[in-house]
C-alpha angles and dihedrals in degrees: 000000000000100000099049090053086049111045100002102056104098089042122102117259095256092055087045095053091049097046085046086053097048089052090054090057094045097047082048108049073050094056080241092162110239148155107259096239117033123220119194084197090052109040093055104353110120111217095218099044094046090055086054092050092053090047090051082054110271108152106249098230129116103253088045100044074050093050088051090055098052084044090052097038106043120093097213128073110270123237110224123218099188114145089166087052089234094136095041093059087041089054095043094053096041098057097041104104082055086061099250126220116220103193126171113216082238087054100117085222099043101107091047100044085043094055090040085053090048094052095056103037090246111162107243123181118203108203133191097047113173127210101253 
């Protein structure tokens, strides 16, 4: 579980699960004890916060109840592909009750809203990040 949020997240479901899979062998063939399928969603998915993410507006399907444990679970800030903007209205309504910031890289006030966020541990979501 630890090493797809670590180094799979930003694959596509079908290389995770094959990946997933590989490492199973492998843990096996090293007596490495471990279930015979592995679940992202059930090894540290949590029943009752998954049904409020969905709520929130997670799409309930496996690669994105996966995406919002990595999101969850990581301790570094996530990096969001999301050309449907899915994750972005997730996000937004998730942390609204912490008084999310929303900030564009072109906003005039974005470096300093971002370093007073950052002082006092308030969640900010930069959005329209391009590729260069």
């Amino acid at each position: 579980a630890s090493g797809l949020i670590a180094y799979l997240g930003a694959f596509t479901p079908e290389f995770r699960e094959k990946e997933a899979r590989s490492w199973a062998v492998t843990s096996k063939d090293k007596h490495i004890p471990g279930s015979e399928e592995f679940s992202l969603a059930v090894c540290l998915g949590e029943p009752v916060k998954i049904r409020n993410w969905t709520i929130c507006g997670l799409p309930n399907d496996a690669f994105s109840i996966e995406n919002g444990i990595v999101v969850d679970k990581s301790r570094r800030w996530p990096l969001c592909i999301d050309p449907q903007g899915q994750a972005n209205k997730w996000i937004k309504k998730m942390e609204a009750s912490n008084k999310i910031m929303v900030k564009k890289f072109t906003d005039g006030d974005y470096m300093r809203r971002l370093e007073g966020a950052i002082s006092f541990g308030s969640p900010f979501l930069i959005e329209n990040v391009l590729e260069e």
